[in-house]
N, C-alpha and C positions, 0 to 999 in steps of 0.2 A: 236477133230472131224477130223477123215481122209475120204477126198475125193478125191477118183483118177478117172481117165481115161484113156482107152484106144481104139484103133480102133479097132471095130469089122470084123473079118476076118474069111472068107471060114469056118474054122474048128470051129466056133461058131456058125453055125446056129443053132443045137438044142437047142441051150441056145439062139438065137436070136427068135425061134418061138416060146420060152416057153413063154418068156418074154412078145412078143408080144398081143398075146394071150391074155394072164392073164391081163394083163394092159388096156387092150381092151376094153376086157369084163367087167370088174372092175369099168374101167369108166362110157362106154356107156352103159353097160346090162341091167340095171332096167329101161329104159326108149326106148326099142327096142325088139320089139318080139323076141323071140327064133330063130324062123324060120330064120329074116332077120339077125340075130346076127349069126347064124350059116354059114349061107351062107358067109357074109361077111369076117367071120372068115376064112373061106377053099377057099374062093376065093383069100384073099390078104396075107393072110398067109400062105399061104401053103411053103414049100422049094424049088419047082420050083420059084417060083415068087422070093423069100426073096434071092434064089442065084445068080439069073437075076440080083436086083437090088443089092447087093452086090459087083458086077462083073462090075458097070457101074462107070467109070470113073469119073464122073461127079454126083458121089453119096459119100457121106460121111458119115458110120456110124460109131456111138461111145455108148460105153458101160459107165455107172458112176455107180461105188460102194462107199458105205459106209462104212465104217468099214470093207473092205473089200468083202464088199457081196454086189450083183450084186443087183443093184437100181433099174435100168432103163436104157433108151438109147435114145439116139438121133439122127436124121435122117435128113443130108441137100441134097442138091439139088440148081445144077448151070445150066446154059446151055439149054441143050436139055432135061435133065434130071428134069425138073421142070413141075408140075402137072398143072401149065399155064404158058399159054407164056408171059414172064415178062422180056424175052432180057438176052443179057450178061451183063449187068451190075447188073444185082439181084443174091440172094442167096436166097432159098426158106428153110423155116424150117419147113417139111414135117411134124415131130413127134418128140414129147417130150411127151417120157411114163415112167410114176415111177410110182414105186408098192406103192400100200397104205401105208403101213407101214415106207414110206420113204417121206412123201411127208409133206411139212412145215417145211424142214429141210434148206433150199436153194442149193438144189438140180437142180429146177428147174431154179432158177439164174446164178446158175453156168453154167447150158447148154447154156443159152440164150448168157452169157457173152461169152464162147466159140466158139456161131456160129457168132455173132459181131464182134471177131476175125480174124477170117476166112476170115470171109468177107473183113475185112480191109487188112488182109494179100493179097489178092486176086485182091485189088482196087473195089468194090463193091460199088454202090450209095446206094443200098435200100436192106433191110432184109424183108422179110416178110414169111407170112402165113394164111393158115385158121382156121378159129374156129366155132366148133360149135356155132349157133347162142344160143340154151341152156345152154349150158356151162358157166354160168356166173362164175364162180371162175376163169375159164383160161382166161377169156374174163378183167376181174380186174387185172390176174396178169399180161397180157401181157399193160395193159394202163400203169400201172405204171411204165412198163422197157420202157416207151418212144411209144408204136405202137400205130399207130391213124389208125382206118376207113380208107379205101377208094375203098369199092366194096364189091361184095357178087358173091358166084358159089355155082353148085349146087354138091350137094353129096348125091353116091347112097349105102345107105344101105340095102341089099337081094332087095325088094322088094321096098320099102320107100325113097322116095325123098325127103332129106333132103337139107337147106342152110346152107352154109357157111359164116361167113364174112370174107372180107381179110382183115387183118391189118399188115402194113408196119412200116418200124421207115429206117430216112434218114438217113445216117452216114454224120459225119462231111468229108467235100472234103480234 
C-alpha cells in the first residue's frame, strides 16, 4: 500500500476544486437540498476563495494519494487563520475530505496523524475541529484518535443552519 503526500500549491487549484466539490457533495448531498448544496458549493468553492486561502500563511494544505491517485486533502488552520478563535496555541483541522472509493483505507489516520505533527512541530496544546453533529462515522472515528467534546458552532449551509460539535484531543506538553 503506497501513501504519499504533498503540499497543495497555487498550480493545483483545479484539482483542489474538483476534489473539493466531489467530496462534498459525496458526503453531505443526500441529506441537503440541492439549492443549499449548490450555494454552499459556489460559495466556498469557488477559486477566488480556495486561492485566498491557499495564499494564507497560516493555512496548510495537503493533497494524500493512493496508489498514486489523488484521495483527498487536508486542510489546517493556526493563528488568525482558524474558523474560531481558539488562540495561538491551537491548530484547527478545518477538512479532511477523501473520495469514496478511498475511504477505510487509513487514509484518514494518516491525515489526523500528520496534523498532530504539526502541531507538535509548532509547540501546540490542542488540535481540534468541527463535525457535523449528523456525521456519526466521522464523529466515531475522530473519539477514537483521542478528541473528546467540548462545544458546538453553528454552520451555514445555502440557506440551513446547521451544528457543529467541536472536538479537541490535548497533546502531551
Amino acid at each position: 500500500m503506497l501513501i504519499t503526500m504533498r503540499p497543495v500549491t497555487k498550480a493545483d487549484l483545479p484539482q483542489l476544486q474538483k476534489i473539493s466539490r466531489a467530496t462534498f457533495s459525496a458526503t453531505f448531498g443526500a441529506e441537503n437540498t440541492p439549492a443549499d448544496l449548490n450555494t454552499y458549493l459556489a460559495t466556498t468553492y469557488n477559486q477566488a476563495r480556495l486561492a485566498q486561502e491557499l495564499a494564507n500563511p497560516a493555512t496548510d494544505f495537503q493533497f494524500i494519494f493512493y496508489q498514486k491517485q489523488l484521495a483527498g486533502y487536508l486542510k489546517l488552520n493556526t493563528g488568525t487563520a482558524q474558523t474560531e478563535p481558539m488562540g495561538p496555541a491551537s491548530l484547527e483541522i478545518e477538512r479532511i475530505y477523501l473520495s469514496q472509493a478511498f475511504k477505510r483505507l487509513g487514509l484518514g489516520t494518516k491525515l489526523v496523524q500528520y496534523a498532530l505533527h504539526r502541531a507538535s512541530q509548532q509547540h501546540k496544546q490542542t488540535v481540534w475541529l468541527g463535525v457535523w453533529e449528523h456525521n456519526l462515522p466521522a464523529r466515531q472515528f475522530y473519539q477514537r484518535l483521542g478528541f473528546q467534546r467540548f462545544g458546538a458552532h453553528q454552520f451555514q449551509l445555502g440557506a440551513d443552519l446547521q451544528h457543529d460539535l467541536l472536538l479537541k484531543k490535548t497533546l502531551p506538553a
